[in-house]
C-alpha positions in Angstrom: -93.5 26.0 -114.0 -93.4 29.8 -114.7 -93.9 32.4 -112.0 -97.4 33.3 -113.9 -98.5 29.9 -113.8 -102.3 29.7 -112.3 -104.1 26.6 -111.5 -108.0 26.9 -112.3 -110.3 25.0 -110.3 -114.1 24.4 -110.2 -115.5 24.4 -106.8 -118.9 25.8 -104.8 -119.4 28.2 -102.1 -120.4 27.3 -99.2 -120.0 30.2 -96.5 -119.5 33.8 -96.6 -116.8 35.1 -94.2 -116.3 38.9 -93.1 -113.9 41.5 -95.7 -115.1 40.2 -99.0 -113.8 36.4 -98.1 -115.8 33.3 -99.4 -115.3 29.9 -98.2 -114.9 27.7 -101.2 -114.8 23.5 -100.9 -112.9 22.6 -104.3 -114.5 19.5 -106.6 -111.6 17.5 -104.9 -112.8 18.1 -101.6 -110.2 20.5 -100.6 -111.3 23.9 -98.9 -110.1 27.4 -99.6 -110.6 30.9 -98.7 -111.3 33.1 -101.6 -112.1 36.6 -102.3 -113.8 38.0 -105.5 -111.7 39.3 -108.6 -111.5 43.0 -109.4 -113.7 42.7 -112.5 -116.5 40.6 -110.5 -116.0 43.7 -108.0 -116.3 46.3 -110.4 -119.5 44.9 -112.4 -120.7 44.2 -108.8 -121.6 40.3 -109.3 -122.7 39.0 -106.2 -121.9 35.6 -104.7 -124.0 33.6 -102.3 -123.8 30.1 -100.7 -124.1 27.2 -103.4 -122.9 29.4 -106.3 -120.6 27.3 -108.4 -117.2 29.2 -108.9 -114.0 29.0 -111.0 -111.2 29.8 -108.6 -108.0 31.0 -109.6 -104.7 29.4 -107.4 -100.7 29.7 -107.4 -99.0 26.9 -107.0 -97.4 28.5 -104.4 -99.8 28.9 -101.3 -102.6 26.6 -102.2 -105.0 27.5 -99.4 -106.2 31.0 -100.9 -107.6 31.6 -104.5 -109.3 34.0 -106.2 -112.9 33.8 -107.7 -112.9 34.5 -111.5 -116.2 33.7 -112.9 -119.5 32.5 -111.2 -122.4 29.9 -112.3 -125.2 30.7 -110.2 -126.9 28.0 -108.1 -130.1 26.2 -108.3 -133.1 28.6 -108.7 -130.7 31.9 -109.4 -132.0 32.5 -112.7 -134.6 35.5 -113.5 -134.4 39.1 -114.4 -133.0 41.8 -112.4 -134.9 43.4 -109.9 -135.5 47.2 -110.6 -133.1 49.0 -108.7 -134.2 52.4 -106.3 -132.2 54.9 -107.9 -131.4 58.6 -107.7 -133.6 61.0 -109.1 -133.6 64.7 -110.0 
């Protein structure tokens, strides 16, 4: 296995913890602690409790991942709502 090896998992969130951190139990019933990818950062996509997630993991330390891409949960869908911005 090469150093740039990444497992991908499916799993869902299930609690939010302090600094960006997301509790994460894995489809196999394993739990993690994962924190959002830059991009999901950037774009600002927002996770919540139930969301299911793809988590990115090295086989190296398989207790932390990363969050890569987010399905959201039962009753998520819907438009945007109309966000209070600056005006001149």
């Amino acid at each position: 296995m090469a150093k740039e090896d990444l497992l991908t998992l499916e799993g869902q969130i299930d609690e939010i913890l302090p600094d960006g951190r997301f509790g994460v139990t894995l489809e196999n019933e394993h739990r993690i602690i994962c924190y959002t990818a830059g991009k999901m950062r950037k774009f600002r996509i927002r996770s919540v409790v139930g969301d299911r997630v793809r988590v990115e993991m090295t086989p190296y330390d398989l207790s932390k991942g990363r969050i890569v891409f987010r399905d959201k949960g039962p009753g998520g869908g819907g438009p945007p709502g109309k966000r209070g911005g600056f005006r001149r």
